[in-house]
Backbone bond lengths (Angstrom), bond angles and torsions (degrees), N, CA, C in turn:
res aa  C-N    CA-C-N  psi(-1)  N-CA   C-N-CA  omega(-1)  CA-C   N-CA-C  phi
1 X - - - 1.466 - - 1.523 109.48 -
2 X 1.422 124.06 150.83 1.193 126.43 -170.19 1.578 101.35 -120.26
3 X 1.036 107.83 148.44 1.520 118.74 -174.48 1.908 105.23 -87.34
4 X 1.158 133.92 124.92 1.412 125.48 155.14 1.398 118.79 -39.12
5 X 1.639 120.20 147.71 1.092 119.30 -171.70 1.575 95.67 -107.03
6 X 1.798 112.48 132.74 1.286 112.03 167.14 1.606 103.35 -125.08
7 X 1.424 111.54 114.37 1.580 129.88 -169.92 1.604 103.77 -73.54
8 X 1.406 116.47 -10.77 1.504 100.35 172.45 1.604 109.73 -93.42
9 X 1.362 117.91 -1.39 1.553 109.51 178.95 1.478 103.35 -91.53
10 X 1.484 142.28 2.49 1.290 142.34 176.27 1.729 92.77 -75.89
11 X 1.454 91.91 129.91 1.720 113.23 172.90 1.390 104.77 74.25
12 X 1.186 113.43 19.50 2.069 109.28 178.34 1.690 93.00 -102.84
13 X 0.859 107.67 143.90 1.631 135.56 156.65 1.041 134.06 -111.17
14 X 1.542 87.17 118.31 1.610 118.27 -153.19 1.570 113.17 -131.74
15 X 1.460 110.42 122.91 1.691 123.85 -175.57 1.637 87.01 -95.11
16 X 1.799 90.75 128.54 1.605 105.05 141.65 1.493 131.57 -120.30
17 X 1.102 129.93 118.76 1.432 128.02 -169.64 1.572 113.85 -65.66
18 X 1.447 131.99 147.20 0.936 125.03 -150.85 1.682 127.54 29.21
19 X 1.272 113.50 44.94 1.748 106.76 -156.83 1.848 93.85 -97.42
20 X 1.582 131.41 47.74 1.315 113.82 179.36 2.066 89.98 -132.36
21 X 0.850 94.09 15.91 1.915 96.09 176.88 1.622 108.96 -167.26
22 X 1.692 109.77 160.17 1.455 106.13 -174.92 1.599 131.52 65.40
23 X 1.308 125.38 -139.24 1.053 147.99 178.09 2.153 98.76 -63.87
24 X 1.099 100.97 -53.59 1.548 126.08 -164.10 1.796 76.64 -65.50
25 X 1.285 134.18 -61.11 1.314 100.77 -148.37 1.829 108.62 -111.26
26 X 0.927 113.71 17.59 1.676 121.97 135.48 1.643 126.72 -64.84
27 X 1.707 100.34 -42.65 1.493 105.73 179.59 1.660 101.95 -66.44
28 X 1.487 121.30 -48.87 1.458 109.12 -179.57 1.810 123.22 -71.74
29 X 1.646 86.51 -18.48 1.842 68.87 163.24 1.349 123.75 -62.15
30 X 1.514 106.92 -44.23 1.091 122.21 -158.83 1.489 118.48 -57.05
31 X 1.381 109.50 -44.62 1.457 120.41 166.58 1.211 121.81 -67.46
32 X 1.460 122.75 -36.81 1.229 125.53 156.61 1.580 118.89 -24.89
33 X 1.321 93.37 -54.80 1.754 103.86 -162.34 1.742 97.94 -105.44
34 X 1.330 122.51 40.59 1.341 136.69 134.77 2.020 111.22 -112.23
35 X 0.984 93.12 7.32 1.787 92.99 -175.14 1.124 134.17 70.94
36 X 1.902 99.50 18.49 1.966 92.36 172.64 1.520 99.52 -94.89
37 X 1.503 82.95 168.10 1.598 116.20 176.36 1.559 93.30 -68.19
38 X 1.355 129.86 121.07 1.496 157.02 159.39 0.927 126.14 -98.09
39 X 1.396 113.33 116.76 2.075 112.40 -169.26 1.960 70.48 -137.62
40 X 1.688 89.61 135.44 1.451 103.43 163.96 1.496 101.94 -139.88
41 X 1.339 104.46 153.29 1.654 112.48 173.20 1.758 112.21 -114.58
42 X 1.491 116.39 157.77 1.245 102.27 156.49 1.495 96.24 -159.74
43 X 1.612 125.49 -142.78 1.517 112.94 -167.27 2.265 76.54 -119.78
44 X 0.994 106.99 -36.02 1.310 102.58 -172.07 1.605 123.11 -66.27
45 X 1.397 129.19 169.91 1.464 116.64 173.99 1.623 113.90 -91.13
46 X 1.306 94.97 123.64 1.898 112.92 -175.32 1.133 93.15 -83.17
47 X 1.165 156.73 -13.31 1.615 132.11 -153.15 0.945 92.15 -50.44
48 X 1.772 132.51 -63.48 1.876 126.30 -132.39 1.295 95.44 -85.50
49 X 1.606 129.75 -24.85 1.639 113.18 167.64 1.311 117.40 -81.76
50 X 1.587 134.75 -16.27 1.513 129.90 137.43 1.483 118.06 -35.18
51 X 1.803 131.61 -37.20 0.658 104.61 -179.14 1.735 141.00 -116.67
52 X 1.927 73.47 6.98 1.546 78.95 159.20 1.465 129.26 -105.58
53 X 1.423 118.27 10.37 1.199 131.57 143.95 1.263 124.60 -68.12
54 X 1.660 131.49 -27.04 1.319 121.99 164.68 1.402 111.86 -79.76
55 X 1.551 123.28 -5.90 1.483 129.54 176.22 1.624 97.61 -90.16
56 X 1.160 134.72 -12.48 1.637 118.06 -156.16 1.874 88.90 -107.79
57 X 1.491 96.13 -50.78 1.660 103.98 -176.58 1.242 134.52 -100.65
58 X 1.473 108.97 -12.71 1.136 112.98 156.19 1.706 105.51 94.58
59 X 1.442 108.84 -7.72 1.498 131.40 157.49 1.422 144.12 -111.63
60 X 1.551 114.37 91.10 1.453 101.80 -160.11 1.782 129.99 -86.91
61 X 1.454 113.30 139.93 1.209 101.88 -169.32 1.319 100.54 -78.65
62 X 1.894 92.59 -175.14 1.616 94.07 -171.75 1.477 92.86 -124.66
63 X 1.180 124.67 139.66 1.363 145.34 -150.10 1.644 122.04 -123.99
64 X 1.077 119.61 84.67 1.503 123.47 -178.51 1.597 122.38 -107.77
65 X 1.139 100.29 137.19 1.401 103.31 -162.79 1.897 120.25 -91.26
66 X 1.530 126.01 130.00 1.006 110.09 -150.91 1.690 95.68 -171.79
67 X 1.601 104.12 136.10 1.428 120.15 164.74 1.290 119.50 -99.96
68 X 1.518 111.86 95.97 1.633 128.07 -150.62 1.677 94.41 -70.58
69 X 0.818 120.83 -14.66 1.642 128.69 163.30 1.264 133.84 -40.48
70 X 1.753 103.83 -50.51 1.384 121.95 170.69 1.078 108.16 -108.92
71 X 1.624 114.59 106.02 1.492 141.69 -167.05 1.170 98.81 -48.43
72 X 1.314 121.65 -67.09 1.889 111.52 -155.66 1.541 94.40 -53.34
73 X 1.472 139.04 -41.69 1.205 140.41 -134.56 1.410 94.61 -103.75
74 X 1.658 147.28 -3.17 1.408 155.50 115.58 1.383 109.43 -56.66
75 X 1.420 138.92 -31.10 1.100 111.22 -179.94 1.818 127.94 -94.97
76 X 1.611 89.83 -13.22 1.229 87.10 164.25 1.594 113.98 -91.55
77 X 0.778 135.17 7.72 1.755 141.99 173.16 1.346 100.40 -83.64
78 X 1.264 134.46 -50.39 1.505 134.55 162.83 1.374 103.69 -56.47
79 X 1.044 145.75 -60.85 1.474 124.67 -177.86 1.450 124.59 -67.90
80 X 1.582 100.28 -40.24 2.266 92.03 140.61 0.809 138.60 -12.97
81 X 1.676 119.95 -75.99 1.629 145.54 155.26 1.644 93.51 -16.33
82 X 1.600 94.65 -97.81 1.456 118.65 -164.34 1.673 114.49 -18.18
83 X 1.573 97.38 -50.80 1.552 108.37 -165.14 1.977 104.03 -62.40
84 X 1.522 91.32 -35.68 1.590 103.04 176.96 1.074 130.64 -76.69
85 X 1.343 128.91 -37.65 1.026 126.64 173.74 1.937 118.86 -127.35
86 X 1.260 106.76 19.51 1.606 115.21 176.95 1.266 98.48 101.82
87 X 1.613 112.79 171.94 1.294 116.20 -151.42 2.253 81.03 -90.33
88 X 1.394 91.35 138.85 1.564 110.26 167.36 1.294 131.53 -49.35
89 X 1.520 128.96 89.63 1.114 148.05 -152.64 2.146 101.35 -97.57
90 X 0.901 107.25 -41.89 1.368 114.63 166.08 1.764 126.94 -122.37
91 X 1.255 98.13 107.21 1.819 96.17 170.58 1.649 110.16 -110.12
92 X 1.255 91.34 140.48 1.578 104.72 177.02 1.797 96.09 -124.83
93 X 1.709 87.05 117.75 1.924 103.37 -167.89 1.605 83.96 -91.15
94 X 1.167 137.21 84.05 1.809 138.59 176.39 1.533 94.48 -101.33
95 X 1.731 153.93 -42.88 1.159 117.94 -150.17 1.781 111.33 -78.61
96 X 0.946 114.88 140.53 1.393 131.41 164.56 1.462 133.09 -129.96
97 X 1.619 129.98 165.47 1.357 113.15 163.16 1.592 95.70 -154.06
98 X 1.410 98.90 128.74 1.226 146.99 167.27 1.403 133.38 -55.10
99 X 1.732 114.07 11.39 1.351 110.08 -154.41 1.590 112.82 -83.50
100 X 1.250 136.72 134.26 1.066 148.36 -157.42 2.014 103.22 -65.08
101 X 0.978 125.22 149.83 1.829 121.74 175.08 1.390 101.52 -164.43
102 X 1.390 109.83 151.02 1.447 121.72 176.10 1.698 99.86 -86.78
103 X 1.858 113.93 137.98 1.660 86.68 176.63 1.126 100.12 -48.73
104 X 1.681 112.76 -80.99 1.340 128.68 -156.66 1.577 135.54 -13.37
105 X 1.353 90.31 -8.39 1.472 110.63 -159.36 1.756 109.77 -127.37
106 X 1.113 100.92 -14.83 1.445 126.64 -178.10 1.879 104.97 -64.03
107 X 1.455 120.23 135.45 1.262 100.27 176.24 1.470 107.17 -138.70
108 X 1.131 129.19 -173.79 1.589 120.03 -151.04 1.342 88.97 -90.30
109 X 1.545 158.62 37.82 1.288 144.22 158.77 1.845 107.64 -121.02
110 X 1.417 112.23 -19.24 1.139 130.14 166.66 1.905 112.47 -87.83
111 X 1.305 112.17 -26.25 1.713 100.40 176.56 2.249 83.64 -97.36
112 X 0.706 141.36 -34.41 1.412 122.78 -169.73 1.938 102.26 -76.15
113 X 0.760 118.51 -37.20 1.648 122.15 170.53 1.559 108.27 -58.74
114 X 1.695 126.44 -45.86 1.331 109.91 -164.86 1.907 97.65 -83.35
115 X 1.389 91.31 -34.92 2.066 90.02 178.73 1.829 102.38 -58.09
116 X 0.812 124.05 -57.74 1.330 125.00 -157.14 1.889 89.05 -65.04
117 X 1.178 130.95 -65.66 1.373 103.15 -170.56 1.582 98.66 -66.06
118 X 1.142 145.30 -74.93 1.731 149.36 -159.52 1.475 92.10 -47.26
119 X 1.612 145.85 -50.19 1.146 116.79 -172.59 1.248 132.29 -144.56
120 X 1.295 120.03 5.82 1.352 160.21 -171.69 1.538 89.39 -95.37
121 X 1.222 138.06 -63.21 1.128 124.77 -169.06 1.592 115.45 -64.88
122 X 1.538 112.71 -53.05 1.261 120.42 -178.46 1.712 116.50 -46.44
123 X 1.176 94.81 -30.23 2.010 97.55 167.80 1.219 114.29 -63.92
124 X 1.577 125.59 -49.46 1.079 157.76 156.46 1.491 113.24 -22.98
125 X 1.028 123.68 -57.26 1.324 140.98 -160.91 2.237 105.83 -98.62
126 X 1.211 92.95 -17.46 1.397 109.16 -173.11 1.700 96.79 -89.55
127 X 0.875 94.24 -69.44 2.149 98.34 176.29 1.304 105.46 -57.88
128 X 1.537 152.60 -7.53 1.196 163.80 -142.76 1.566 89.96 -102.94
129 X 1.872 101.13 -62.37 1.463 120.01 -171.92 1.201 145.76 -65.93
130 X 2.133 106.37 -41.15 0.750 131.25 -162.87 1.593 116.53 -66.06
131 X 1.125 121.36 -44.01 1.641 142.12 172.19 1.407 100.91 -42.86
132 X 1.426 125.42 -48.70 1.284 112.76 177.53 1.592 120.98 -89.33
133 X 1.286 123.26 -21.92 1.200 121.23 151.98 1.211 135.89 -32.85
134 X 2.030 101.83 -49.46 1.029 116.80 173.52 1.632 131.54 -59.82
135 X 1.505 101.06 -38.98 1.509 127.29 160.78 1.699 106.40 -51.69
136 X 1.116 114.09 -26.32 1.512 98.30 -159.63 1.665 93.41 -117.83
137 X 1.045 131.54 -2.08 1.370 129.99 164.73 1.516 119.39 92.98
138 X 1.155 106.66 20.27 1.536 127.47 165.00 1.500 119.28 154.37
139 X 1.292 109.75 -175.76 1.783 97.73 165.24 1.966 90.88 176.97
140 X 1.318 102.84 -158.43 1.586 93.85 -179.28 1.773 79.67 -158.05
141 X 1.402 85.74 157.88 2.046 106.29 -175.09 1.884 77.87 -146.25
142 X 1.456 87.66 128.83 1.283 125.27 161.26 1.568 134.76 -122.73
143 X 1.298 112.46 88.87 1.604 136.47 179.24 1.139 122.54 -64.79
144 X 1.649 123.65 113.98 1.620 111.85 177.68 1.209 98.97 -114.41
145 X 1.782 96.63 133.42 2.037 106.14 173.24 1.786 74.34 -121.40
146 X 1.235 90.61 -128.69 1.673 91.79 -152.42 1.986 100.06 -163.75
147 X 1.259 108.22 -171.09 1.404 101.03 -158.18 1.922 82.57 -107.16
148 X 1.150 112.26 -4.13 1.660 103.56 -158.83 1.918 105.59 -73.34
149 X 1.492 118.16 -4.81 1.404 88.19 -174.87 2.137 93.28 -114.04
150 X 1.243 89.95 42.82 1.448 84.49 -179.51 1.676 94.59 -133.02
151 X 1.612 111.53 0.23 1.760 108.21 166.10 1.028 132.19 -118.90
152 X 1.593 97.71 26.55 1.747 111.50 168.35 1.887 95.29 63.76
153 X 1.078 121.48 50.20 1.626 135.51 154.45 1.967 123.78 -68.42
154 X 1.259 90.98 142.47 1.740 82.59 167.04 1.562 99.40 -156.19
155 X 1.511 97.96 177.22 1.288 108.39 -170.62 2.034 106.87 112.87
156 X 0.888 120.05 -53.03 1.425 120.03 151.73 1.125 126.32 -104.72
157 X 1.602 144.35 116.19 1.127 131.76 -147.57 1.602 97.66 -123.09
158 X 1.451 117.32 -41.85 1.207 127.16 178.40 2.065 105.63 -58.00
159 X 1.473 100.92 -46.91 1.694 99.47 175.78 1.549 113.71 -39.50
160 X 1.375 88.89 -51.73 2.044 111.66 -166.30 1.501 89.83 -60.03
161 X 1.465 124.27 -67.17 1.620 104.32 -159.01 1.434 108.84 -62.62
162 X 1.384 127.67 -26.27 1.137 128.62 -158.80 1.849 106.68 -64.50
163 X 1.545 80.95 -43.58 1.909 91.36 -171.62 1.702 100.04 -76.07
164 X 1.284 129.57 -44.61 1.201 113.92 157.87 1.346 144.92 -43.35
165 X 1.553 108.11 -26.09 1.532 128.44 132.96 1.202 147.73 -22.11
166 X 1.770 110.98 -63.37 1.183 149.36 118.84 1.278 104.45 25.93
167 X 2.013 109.56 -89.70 1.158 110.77 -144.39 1.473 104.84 -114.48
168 X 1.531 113.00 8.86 1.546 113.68 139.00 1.374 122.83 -71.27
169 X 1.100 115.78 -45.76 1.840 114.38 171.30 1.308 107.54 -50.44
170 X 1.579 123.89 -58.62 1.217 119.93 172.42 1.122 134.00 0.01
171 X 1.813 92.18 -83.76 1.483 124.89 162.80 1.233 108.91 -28.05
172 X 1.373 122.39 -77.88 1.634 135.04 -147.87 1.504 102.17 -61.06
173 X 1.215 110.82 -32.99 1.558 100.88 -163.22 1.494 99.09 -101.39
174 X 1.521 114.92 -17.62 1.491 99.64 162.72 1.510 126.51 -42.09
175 X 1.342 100.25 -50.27 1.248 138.43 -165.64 1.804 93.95 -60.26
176 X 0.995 108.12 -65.75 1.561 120.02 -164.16 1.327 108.90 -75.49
177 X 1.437 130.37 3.51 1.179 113.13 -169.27 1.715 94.01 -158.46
178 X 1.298 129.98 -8.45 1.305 117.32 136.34 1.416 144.85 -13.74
179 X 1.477 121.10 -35.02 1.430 136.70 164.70 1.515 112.23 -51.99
180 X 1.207 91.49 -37.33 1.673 120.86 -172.60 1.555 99.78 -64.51
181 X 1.430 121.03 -31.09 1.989 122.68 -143.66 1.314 118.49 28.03
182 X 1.452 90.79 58.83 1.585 114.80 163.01 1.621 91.95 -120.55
183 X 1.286 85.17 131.92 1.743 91.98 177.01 1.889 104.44 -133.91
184 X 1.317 80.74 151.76 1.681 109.01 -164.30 1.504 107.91 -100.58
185 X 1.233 151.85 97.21 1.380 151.15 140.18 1.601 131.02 -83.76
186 X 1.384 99.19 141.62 1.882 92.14 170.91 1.413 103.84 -103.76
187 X 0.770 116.49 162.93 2.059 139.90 149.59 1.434 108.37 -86.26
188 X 1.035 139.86 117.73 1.444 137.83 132.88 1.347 126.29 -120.77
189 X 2.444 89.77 106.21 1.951 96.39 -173.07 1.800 95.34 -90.23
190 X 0.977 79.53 -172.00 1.847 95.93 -177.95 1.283 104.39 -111.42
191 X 1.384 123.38 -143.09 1.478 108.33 179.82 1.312 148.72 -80.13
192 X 1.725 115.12 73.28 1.736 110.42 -164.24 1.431 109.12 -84.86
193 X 1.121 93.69 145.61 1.513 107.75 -155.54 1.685 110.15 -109.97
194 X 1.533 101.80 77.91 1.163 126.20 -165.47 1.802 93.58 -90.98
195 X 1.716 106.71 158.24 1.574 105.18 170.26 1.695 127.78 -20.38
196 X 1.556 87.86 -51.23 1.694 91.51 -168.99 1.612 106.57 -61.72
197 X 1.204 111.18 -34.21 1.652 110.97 -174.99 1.110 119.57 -75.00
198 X 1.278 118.80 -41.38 1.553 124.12 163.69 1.760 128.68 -46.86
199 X 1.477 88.97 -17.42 1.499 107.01 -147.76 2.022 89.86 -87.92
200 X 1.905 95.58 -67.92 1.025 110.64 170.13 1.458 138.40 -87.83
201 X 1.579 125.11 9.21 1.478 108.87 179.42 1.505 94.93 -167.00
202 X 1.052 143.69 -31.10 1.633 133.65 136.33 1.188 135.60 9.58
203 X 1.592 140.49 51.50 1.345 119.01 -174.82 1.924 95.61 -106.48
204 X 1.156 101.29 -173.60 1.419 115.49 171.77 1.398 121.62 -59.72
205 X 1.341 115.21 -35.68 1.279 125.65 -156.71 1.765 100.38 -89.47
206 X 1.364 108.97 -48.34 1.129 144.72 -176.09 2.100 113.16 -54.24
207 X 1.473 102.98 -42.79 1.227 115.93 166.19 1.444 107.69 -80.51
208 X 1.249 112.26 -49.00 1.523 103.53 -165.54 1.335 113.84 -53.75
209 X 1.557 122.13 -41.44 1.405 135.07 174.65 1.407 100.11 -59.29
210 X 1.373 133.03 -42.61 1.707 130.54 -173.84 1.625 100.98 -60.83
211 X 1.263 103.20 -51.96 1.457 111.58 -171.87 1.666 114.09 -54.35
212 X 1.136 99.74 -31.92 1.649 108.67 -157.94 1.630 101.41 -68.80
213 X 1.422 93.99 -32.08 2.198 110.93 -177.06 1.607 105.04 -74.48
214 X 1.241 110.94 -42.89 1.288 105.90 172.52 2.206 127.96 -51.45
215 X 1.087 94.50 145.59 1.313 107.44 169.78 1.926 115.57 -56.20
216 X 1.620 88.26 -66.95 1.337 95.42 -164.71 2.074 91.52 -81.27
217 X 1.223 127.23 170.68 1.421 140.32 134.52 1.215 144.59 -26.39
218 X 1.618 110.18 -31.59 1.704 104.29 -159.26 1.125 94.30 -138.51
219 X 1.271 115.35 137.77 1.364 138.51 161.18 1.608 107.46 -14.34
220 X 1.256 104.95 158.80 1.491 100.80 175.85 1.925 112.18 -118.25
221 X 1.218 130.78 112.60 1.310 128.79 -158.66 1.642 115.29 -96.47
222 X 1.359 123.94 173.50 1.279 87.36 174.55 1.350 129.03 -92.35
223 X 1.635 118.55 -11.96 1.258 95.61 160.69 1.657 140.12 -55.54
224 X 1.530 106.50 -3.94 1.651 107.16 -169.31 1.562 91.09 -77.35
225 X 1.586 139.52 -6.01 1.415 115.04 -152.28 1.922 80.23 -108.59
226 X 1.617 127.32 -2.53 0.914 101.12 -168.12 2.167 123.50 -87.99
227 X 1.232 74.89 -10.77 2.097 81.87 173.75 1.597 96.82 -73.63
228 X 1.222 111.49 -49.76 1.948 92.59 171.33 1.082 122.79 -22.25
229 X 1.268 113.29 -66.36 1.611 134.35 -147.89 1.725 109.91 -94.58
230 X 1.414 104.99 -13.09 1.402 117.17 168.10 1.800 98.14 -81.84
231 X 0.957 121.25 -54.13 1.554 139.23 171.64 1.739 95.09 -23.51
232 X 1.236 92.64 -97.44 1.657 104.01 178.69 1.337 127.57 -24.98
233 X 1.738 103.24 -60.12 1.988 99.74 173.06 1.529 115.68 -61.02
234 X 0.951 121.13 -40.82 1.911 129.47 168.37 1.382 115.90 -24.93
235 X 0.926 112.38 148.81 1.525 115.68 166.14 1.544 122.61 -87.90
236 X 1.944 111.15 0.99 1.072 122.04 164.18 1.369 104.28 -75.30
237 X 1.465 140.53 30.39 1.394 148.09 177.54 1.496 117.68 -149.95
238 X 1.424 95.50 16.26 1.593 103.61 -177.72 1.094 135.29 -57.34
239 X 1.748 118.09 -8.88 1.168 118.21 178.93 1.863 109.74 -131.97
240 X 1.929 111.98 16.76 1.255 113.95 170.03 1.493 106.34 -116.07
241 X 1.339 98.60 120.88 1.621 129.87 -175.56 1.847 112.36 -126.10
242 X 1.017 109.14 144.29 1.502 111.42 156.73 1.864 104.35 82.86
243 X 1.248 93.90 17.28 1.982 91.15 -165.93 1.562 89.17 -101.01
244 X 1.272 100.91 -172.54 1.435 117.33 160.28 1.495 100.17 -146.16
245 X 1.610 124.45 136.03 1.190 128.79 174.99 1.343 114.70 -91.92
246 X 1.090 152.86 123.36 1.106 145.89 145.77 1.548 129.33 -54.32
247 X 1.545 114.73 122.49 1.544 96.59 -168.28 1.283 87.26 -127.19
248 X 1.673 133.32 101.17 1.944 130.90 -169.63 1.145 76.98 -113.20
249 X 1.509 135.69 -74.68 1.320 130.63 -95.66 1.365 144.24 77.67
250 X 1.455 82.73 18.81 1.826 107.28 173.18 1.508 110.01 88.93
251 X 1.415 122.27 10.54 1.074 124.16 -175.27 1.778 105.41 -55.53
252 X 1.175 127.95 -59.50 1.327 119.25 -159.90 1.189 112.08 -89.98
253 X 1.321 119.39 16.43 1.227 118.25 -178.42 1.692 104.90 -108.90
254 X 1.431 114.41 1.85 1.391 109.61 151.34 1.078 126.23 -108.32
């Protein structure tokens, strides 16, 4: 699949959170190979996907390392970026984790750990940005929650409120900072079936039943979520703010 070309994202600088695996590191190819400046963070070492992204595109991102958890230590990684590659005109808030918990069993150091990275940070990372957006006369923030607290799901409960979170913050700061033409969007895909998923909750049986709810047939990968999210930072989206897209595959619509 080929990505659309949008000629106003060449030379923009753009943070993706977790953008060196998964979902996160389709989105930085992708921009890569529109020609913005790409600063991604994660807790792991990016060099070897820095460098086979400067082997695939011929543009290498810049890679800082960071536990988006502990705010000061995300917010100075965003002003890293900034200093490196201009003040941050597009953020895509993508890292998350998904780990499965019983409530009942759930205890207040395990629900404050999954909020603070799933949604605590993404606020975090939004006020980090906005000041220079503002300086620069717009920009776009792109938020991923997910389709799971809109299909009556369990098994992670802290994930679900968090992403339901998500796309109230969304909202609010669309709202609040619109004056600005900085506009605020979420993503919510359904199940892309990136390493980690394959790894941990993927069986045969398990897809086939996912598949069967879906509209379309095929799995959803992560490059399919990346023309979205190219969509949104563009100025071919210059006047959609405050939404949330859904990207299932028609899942909730049966």
């Amino acid at each position: 699949m080929t990505d659309p070309v949008f000629p106003d994202l060449k030379g923009r600088s753009v943070f993706v959170t977790g953008g060196g695996s998964g979902i996160g590191a389709a989105l930085t190819e992708a921009f890569l190979r529109q020609g913005a400046k790409v600063a991604f963070c994660q807790r792991s070492d990016g060099t070897a996907f820095c460098d086979a992204m400067e082997a695939a595109t011929g543009n290498r991102p810049l890679f800082l390392p960071c536990d988006i958890s502990v705010v000061d230590q995300l917010q100075l990684t965003l002003a890293t970026a900034a200093k490196a590659q201009g003040p941050i005109t597009v953020l895509v808030n993508n890292a998350a984790n998904d780990q499965r918990h019983e409530t009942l069993k759930t205890d207040q150091a395990f629900w404050d750990w999954s909020i603070n990275v799933n949604l605590r940070s993404y606020f975090f990372a939004c006020q980090s940005v906005l000041p220079g957006m503002q300086a620069a006369g717009g920009g776009s923030i792109i938020n991923f929650s997910s389709i799971s607290f809109m299909m009556a799901d369990k098994g992670y409960a802290a994930y679900i409120t968090a992403n339901a979170g998500i796309v109230g913050m969304t909202r609010t700061l669309a709202r609040e900072f619109g004056p600005d033409r900085i506009r605020v969007n979420a993503v919510a895909p359904g199940w892309v079936l990136t390493e980690r998923q394959k790894e941990l909750w993927v069986t045969p049986e398990a897809l086939a039943a996912y598949l069967a709810r879906q509209c379309l047939p095929d799995p959803i990968a992560p490059e399919d979520v990346a023309g979205t999210v190219l969509f949104l930072a563009s100025d071919a989206a210059k006047m959609m703010t405050s939404q949330t897209l859904i990207l299932d595959g028609g899942y909730i619509s049966s």
